[in-house]
Backbone atoms as SQL, in Angstrom:
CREATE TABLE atoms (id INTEGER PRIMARY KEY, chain TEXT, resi INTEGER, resn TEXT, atom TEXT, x REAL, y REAL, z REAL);
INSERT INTO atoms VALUES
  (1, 'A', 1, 'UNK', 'N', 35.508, 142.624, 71.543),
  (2, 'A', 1, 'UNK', 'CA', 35.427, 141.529, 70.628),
  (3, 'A', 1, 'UNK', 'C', 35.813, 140.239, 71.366),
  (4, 'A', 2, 'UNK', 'N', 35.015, 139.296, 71.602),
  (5, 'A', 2, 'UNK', 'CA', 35.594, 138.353, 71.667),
  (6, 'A', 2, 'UNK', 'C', 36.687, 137.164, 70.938),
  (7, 'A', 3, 'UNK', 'N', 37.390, 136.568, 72.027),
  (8, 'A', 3, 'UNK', 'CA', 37.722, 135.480, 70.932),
  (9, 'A', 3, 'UNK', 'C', 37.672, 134.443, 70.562),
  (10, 'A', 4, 'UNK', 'N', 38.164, 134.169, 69.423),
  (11, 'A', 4, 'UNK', 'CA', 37.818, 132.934, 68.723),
  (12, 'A', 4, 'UNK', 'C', 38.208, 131.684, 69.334),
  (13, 'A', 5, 'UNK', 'N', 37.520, 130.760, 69.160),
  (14, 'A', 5, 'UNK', 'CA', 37.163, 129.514, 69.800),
  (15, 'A', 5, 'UNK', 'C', 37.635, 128.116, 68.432),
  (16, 'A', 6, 'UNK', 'N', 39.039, 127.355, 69.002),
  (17, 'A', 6, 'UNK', 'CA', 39.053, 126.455, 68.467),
  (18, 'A', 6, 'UNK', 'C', 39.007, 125.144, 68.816),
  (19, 'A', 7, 'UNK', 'N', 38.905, 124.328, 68.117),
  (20, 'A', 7, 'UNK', 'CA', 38.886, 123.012, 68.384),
  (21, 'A', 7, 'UNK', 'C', 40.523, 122.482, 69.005),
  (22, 'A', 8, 'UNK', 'N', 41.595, 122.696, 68.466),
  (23, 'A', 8, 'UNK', 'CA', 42.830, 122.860, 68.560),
  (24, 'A', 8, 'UNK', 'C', 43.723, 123.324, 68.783),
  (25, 'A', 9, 'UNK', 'N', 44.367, 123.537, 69.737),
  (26, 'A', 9, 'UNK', 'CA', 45.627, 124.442, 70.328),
  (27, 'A', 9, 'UNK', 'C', 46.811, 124.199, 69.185),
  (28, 'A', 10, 'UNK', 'N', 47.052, 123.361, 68.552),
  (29, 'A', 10, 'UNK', 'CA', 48.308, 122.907, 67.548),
  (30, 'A', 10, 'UNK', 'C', 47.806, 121.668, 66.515),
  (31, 'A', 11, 'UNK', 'N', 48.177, 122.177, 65.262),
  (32, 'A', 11, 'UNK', 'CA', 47.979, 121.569, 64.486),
  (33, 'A', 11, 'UNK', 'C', 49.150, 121.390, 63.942),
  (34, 'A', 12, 'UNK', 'N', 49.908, 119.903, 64.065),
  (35, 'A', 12, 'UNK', 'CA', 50.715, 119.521, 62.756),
  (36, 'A', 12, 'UNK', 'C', 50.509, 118.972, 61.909),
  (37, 'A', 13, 'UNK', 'N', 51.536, 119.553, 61.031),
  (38, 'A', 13, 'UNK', 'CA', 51.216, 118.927, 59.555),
  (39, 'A', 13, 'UNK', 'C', 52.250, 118.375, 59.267),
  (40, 'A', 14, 'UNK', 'N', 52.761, 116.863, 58.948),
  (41, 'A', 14, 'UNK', 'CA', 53.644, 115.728, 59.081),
  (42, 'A', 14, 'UNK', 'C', 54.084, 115.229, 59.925),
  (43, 'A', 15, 'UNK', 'N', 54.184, 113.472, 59.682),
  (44, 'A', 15, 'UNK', 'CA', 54.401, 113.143, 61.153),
  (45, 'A', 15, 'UNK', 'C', 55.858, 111.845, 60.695),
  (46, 'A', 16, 'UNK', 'N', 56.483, 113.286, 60.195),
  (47, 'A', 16, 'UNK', 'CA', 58.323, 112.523, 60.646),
  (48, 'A', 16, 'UNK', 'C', 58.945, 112.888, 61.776),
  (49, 'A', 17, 'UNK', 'N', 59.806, 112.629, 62.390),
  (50, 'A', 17, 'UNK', 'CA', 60.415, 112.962, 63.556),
  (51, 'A', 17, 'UNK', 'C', 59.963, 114.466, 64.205),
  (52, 'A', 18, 'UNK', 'N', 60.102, 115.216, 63.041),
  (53, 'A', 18, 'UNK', 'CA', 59.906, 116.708, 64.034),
  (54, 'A', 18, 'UNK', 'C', 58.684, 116.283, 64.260),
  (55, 'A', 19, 'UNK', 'N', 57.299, 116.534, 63.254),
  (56, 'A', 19, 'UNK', 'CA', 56.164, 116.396, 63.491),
  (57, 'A', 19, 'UNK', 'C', 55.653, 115.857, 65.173),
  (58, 'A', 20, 'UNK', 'N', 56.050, 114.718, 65.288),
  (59, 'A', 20, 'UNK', 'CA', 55.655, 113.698, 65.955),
  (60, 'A', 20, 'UNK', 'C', 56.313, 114.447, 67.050),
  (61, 'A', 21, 'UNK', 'N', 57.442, 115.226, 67.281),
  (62, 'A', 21, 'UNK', 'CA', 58.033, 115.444, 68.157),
  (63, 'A', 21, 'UNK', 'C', 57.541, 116.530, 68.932),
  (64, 'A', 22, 'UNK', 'N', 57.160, 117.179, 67.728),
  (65, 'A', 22, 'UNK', 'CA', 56.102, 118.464, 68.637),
  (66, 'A', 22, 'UNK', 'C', 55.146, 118.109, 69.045),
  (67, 'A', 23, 'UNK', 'N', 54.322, 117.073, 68.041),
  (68, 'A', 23, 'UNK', 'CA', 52.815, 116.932, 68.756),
  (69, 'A', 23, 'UNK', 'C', 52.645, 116.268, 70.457),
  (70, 'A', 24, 'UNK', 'N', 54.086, 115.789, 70.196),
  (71, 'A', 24, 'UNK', 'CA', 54.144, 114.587, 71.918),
  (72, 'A', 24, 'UNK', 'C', 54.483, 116.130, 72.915),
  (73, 'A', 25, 'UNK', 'N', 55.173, 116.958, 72.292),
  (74, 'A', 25, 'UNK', 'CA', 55.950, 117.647, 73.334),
  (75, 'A', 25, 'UNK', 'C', 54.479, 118.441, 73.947),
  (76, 'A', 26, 'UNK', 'N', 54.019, 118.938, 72.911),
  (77, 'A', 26, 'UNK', 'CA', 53.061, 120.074, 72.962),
  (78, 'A', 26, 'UNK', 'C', 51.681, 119.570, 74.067),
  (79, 'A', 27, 'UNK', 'N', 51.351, 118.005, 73.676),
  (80, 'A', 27, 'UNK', 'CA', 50.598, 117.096, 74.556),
  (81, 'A', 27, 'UNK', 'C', 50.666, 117.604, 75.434),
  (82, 'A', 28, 'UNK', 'N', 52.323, 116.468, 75.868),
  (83, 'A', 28, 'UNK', 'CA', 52.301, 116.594, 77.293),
  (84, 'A', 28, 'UNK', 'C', 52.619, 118.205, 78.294),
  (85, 'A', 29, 'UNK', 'N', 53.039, 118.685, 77.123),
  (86, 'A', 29, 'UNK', 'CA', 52.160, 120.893, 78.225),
  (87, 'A', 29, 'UNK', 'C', 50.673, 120.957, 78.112),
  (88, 'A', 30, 'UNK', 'N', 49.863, 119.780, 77.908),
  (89, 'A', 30, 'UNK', 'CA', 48.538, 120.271, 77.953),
  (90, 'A', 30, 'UNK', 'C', 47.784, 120.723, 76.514),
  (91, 'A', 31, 'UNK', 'N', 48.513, 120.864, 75.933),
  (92, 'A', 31, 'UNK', 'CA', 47.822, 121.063, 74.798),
  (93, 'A', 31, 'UNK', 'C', 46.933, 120.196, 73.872),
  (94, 'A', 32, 'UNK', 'N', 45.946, 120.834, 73.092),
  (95, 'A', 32, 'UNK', 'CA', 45.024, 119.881, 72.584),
  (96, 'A', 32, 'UNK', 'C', 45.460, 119.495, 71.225),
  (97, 'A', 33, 'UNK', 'N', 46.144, 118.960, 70.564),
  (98, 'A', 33, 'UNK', 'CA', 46.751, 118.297, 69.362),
  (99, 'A', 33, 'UNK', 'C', 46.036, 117.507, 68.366),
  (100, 'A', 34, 'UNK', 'N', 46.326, 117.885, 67.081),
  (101, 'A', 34, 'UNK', 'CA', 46.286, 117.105, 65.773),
  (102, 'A', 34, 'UNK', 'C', 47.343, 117.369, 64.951),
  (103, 'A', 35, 'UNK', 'N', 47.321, 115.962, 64.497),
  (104, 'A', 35, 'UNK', 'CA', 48.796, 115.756, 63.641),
  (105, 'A', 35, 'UNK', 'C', 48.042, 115.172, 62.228),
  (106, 'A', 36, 'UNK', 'N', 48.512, 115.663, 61.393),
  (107, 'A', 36, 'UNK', 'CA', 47.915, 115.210, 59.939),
  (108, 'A', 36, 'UNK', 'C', 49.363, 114.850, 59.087),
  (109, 'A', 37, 'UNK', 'N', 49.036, 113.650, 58.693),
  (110, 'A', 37, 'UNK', 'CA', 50.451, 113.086, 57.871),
  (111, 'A', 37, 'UNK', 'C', 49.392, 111.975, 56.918),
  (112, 'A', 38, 'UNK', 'N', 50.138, 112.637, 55.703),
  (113, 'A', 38, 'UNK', 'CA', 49.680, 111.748, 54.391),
  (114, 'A', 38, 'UNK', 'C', 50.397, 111.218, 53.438),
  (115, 'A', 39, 'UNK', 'N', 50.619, 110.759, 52.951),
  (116, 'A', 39, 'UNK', 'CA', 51.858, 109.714, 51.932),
  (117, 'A', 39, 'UNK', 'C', 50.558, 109.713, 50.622),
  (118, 'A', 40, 'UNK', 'N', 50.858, 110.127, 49.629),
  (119, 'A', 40, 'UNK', 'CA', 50.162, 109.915, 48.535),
  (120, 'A', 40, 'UNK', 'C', 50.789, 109.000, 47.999),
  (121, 'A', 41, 'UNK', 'N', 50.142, 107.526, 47.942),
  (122, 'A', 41, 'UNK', 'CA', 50.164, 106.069, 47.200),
  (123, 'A', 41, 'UNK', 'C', 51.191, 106.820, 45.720),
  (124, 'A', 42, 'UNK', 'N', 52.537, 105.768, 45.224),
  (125, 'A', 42, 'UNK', 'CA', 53.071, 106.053, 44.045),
  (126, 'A', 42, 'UNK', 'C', 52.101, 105.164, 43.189),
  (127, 'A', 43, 'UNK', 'N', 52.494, 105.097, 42.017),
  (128, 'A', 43, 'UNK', 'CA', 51.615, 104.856, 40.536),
  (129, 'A', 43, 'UNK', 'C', 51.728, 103.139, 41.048),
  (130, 'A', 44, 'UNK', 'N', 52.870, 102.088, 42.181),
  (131, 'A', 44, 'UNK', 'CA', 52.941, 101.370, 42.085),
  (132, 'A', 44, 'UNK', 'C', 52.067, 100.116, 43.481),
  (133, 'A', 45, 'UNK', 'N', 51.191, 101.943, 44.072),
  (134, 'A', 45, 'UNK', 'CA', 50.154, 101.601, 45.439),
  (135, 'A', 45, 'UNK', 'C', 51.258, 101.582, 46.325),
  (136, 'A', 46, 'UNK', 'N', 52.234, 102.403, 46.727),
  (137, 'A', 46, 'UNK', 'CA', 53.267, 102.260, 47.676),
  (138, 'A', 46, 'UNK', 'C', 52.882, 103.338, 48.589),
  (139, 'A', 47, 'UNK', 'N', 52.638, 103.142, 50.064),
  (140, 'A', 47, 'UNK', 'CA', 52.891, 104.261, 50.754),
  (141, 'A', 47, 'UNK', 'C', 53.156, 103.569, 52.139),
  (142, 'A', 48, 'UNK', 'N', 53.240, 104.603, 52.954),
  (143, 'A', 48, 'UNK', 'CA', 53.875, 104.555, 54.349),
  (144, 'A', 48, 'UNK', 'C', 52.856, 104.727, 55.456),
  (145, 'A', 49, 'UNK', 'N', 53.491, 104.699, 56.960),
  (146, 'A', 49, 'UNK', 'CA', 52.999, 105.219, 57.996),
  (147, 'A', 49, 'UNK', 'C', 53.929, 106.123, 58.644),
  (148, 'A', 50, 'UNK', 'N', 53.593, 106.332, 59.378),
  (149, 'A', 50, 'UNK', 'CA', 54.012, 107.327, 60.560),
  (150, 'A', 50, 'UNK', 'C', 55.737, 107.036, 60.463),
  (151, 'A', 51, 'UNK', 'N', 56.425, 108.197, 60.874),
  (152, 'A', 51, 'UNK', 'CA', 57.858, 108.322, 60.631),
  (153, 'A', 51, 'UNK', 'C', 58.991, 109.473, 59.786),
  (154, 'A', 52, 'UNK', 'N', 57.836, 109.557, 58.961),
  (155, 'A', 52, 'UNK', 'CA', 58.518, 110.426, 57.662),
  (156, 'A', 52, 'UNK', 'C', 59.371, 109.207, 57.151),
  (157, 'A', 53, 'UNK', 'N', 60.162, 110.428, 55.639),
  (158, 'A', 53, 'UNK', 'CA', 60.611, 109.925, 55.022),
  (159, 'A', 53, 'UNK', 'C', 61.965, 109.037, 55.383),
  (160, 'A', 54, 'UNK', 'N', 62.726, 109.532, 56.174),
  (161, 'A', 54, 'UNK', 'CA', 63.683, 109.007, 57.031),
  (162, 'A', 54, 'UNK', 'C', 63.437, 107.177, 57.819),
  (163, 'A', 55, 'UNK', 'N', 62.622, 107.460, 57.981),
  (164, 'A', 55, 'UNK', 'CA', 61.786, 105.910, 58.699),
  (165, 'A', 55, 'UNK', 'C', 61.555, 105.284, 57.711),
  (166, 'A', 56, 'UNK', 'N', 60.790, 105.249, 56.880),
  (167, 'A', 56, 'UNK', 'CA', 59.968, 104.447, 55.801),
  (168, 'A', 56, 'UNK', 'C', 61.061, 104.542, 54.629),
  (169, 'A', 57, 'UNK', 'N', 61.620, 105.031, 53.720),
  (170, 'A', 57, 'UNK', 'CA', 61.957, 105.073, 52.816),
  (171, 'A', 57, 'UNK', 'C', 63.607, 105.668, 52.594),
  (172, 'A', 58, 'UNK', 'N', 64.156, 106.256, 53.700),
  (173, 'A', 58, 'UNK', 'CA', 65.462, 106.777, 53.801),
  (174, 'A', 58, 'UNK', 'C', 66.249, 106.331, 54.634),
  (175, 'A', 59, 'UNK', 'N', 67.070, 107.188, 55.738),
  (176, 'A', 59, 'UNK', 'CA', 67.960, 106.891, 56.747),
  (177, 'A', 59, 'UNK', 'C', 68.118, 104.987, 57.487),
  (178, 'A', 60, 'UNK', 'N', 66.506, 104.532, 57.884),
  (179, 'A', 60, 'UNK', 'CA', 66.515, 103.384, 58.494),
  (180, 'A', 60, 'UNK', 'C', 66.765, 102.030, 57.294),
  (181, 'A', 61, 'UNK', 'N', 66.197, 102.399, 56.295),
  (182, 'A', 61, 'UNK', 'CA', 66.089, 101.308, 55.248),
  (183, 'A', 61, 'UNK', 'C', 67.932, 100.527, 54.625),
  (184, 'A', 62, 'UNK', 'N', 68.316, 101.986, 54.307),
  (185, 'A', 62, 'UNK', 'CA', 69.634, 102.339, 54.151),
  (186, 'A', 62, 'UNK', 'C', 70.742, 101.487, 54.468),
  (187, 'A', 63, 'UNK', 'N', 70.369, 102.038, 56.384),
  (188, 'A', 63, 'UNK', 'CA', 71.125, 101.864, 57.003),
  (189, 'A', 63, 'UNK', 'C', 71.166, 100.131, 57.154),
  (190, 'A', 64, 'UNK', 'N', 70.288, 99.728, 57.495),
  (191, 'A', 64, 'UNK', 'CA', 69.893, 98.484, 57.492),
  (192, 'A', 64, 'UNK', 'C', 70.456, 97.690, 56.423),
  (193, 'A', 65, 'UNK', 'N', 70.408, 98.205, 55.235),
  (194, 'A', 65, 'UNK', 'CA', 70.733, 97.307, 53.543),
  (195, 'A', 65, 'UNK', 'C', 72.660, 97.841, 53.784),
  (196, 'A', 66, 'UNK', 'N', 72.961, 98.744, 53.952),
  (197, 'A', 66, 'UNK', 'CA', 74.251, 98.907, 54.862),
  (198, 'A', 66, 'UNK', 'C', 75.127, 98.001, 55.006),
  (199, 'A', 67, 'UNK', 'N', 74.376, 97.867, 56.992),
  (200, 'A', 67, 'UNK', 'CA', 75.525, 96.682, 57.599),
  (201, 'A', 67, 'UNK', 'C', 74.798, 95.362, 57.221),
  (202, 'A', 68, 'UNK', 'N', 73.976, 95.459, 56.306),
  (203, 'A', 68, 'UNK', 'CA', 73.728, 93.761, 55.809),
  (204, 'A', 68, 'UNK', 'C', 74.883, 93.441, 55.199),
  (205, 'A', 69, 'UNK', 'N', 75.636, 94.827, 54.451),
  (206, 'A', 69, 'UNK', 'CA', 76.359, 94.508, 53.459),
  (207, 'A', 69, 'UNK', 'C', 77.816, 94.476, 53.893),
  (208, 'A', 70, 'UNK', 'N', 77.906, 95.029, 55.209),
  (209, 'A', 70, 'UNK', 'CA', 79.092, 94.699, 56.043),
  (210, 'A', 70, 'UNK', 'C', 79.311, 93.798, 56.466),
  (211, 'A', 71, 'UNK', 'N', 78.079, 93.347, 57.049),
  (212, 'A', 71, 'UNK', 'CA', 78.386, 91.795, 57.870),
  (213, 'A', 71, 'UNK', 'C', 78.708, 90.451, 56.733),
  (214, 'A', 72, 'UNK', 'N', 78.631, 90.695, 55.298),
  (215, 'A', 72, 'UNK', 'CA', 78.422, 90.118, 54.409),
  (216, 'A', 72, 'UNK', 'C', 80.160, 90.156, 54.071),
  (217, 'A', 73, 'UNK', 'N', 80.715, 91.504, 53.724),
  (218, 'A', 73, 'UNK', 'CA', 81.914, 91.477, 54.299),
  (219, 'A', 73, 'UNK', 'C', 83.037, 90.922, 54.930),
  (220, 'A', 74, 'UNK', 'N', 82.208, 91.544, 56.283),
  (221, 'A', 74, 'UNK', 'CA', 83.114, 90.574, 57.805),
  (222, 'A', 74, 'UNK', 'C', 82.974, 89.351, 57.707),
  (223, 'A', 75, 'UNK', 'N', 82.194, 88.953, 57.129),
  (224, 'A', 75, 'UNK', 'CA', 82.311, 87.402, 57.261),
  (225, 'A', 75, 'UNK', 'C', 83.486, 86.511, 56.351),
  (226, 'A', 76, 'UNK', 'N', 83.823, 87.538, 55.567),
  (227, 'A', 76, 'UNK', 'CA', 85.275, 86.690, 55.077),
  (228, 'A', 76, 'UNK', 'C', 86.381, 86.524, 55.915),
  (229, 'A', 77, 'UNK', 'N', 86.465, 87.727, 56.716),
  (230, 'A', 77, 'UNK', 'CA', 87.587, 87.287, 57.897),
  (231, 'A', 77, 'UNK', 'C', 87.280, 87.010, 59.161),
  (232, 'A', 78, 'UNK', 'N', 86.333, 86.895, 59.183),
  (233, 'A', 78, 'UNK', 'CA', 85.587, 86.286, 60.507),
  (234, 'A', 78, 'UNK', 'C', 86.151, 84.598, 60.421),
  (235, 'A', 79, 'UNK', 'N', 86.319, 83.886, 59.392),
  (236, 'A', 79, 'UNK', 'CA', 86.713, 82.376, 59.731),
  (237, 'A', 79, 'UNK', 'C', 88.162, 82.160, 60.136),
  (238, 'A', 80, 'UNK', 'N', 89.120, 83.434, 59.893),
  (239, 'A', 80, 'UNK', 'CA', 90.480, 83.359, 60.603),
  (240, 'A', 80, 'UNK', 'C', 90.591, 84.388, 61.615),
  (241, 'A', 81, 'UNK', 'N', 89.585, 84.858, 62.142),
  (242, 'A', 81, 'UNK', 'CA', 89.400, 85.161, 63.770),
  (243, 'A', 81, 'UNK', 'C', 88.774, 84.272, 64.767),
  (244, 'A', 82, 'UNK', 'N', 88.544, 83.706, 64.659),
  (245, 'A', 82, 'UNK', 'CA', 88.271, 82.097, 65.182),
  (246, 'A', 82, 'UNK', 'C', 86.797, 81.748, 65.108),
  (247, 'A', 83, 'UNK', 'N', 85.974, 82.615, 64.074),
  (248, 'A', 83, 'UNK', 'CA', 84.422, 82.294, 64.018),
  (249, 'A', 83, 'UNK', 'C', 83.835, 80.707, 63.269),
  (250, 'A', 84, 'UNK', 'N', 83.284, 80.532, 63.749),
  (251, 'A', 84, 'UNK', 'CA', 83.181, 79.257, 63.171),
  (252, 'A', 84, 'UNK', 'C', 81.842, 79.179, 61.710),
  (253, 'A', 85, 'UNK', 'N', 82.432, 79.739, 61.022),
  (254, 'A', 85, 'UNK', 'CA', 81.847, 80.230, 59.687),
  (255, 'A', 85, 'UNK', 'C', 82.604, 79.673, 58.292),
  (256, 'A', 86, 'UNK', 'N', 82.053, 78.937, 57.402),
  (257, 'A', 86, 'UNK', 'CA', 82.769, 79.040, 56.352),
  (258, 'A', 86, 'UNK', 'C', 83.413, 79.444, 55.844),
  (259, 'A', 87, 'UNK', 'N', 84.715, 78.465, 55.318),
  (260, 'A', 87, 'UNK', 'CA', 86.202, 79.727, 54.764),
  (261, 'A', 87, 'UNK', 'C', 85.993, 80.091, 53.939),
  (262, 'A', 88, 'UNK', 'N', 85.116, 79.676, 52.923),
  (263, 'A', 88, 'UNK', 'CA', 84.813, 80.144, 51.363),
  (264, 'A', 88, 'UNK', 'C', 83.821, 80.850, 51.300),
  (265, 'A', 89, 'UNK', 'N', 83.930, 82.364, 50.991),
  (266, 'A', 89, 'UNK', 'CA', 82.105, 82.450, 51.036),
  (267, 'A', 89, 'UNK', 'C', 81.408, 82.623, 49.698),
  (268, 'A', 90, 'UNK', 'N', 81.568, 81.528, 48.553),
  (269, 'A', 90, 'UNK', 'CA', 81.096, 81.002, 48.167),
  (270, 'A', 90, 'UNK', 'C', 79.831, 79.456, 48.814),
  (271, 'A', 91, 'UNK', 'N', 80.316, 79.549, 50.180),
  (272, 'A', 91, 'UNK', 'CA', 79.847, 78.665, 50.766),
  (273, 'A', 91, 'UNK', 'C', 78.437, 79.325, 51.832),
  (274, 'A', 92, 'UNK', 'N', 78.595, 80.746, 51.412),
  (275, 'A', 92, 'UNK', 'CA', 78.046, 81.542, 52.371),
  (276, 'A', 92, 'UNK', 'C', 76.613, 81.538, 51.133),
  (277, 'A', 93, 'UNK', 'N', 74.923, 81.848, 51.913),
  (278, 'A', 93, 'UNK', 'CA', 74.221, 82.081, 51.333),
  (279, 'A', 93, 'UNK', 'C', 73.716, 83.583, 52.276),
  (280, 'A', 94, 'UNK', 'N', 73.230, 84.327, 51.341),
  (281, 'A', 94, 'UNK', 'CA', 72.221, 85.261, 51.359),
  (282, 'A', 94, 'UNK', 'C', 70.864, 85.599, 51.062),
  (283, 'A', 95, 'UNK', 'N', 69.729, 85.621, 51.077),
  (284, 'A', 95, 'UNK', 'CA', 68.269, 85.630, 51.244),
  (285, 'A', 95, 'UNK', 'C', 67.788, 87.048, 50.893),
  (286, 'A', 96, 'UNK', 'N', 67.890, 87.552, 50.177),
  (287, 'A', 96, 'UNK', 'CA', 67.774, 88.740, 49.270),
  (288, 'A', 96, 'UNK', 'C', 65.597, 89.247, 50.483),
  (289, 'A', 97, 'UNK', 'N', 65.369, 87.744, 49.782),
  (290, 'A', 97, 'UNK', 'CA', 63.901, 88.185, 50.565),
  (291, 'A', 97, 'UNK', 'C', 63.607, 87.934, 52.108),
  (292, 'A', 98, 'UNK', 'N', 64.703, 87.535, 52.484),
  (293, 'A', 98, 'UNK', 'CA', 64.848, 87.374, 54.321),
  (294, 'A', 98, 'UNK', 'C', 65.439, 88.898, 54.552),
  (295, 'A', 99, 'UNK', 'N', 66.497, 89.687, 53.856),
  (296, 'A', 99, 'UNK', 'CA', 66.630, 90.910, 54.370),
  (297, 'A', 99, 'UNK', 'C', 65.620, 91.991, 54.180),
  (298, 'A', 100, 'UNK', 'N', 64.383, 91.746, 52.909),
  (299, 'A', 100, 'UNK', 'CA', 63.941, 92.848, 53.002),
  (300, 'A', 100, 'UNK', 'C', 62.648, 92.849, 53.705),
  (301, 'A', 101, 'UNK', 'N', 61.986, 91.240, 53.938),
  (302, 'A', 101, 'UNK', 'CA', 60.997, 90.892, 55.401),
  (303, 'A', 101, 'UNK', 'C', 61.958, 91.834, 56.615),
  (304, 'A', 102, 'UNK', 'N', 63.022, 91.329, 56.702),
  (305, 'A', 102, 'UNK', 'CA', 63.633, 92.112, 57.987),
  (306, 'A', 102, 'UNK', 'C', 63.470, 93.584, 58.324),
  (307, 'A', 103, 'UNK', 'N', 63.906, 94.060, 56.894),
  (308, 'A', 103, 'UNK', 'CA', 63.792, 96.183, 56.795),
  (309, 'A', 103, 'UNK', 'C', 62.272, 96.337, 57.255),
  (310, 'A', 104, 'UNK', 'N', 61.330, 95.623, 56.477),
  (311, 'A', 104, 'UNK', 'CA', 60.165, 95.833, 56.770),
  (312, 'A', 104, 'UNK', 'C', 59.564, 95.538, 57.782),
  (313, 'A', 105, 'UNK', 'N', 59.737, 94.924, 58.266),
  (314, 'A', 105, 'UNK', 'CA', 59.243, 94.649, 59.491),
  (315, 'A', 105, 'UNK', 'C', 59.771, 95.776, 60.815),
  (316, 'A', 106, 'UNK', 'N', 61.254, 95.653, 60.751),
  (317, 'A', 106, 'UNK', 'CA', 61.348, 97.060, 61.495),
  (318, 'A', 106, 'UNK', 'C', 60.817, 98.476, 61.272),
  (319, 'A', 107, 'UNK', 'N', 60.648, 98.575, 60.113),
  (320, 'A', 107, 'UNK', 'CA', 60.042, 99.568, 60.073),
  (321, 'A', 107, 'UNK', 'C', 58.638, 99.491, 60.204),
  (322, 'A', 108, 'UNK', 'N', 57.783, 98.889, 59.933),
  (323, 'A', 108, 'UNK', 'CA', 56.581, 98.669, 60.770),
  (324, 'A', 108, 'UNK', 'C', 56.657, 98.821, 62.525),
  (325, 'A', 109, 'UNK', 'N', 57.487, 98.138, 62.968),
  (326, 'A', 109, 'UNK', 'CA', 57.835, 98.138, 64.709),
  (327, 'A', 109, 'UNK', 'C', 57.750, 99.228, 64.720),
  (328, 'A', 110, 'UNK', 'N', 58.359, 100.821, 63.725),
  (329, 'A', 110, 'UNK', 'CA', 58.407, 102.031, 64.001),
  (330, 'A', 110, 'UNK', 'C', 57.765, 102.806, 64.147),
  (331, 'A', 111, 'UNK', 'N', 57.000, 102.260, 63.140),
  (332, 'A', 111, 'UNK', 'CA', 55.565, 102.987, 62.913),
  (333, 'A', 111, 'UNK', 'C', 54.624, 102.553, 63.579),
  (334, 'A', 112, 'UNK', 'N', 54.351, 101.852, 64.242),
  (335, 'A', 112, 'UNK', 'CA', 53.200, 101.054, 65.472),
  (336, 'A', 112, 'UNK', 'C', 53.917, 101.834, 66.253),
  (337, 'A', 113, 'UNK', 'N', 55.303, 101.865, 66.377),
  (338, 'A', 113, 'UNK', 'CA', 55.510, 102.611, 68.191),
  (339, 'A', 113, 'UNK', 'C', 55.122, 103.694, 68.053),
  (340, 'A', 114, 'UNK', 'N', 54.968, 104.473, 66.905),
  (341, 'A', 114, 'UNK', 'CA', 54.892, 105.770, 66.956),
  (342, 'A', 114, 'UNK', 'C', 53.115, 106.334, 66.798),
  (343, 'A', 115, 'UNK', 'N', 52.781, 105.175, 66.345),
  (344, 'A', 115, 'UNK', 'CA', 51.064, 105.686, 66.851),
  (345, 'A', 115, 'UNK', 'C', 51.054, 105.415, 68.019),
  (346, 'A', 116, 'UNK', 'N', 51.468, 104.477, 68.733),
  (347, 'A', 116, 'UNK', 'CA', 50.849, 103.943, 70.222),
  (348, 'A', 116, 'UNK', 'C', 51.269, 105.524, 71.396),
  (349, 'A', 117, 'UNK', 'N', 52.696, 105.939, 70.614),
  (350, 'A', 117, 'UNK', 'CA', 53.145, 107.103, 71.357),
  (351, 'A', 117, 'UNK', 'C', 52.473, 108.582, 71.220),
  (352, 'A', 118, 'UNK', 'N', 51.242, 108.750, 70.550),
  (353, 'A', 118, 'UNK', 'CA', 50.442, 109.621, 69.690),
  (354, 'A', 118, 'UNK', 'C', 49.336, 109.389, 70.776);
């Protein structure tokens, strides 16, 4: 009997960290690779790229909304450590839509690196 003949040595299916991690590993031994990763759009047209859930919607986002909220923090005693920052931070502003251009955008950077690395 002969054997069967595929198009593909490895097929993954998601492309969050593991995903992505096998398909690069498996590559570079030569192997012939496809990676299939899909985000089904929510009711509000929301979906992602490459990363998994961790990238796009968990761990990085988080973390990020986080130490926004630390540095937001530190900055009260940052003006009697010798920073040259307002003593009141009532005097302090925050940009609600400058931090979340910021999340997003890194996470885009993530997801471009991670096709270019595909």
């Amino acid at each position: 009997m002969a054997a069967e003949q595929y198009d593909y040595d490895l097929i993954v299916i998601g492309g969050g960290s593991g995903g992505i991690s096998c398909a690069k590993e498996s590559a570079s031994c030569g192997a012939k690779v496809a990676l299939f990763d899909f985000v089904k759009p929510t009711v509000h047209g929301t979906k992602w790229g490459l990363g998994g859930t961790c990238v796009n919607v968990g761990c990085i986002p988080k973390k990020m909304m986080h130490y926004a909220g630390l540095l937001g923090d530190a900055m009260h005693d940052a003006h009697k450590l010798g920073w040259d920052v307002p003593e009141s931070h009532k005097q302090m502003k925050f940009s609600w839509e400058k931090l979340i251009e910021t999340v997003n955008n890194y996470i885009r950077s993530l997801n471009w690196g991670y096709k270019l690395q595909l």
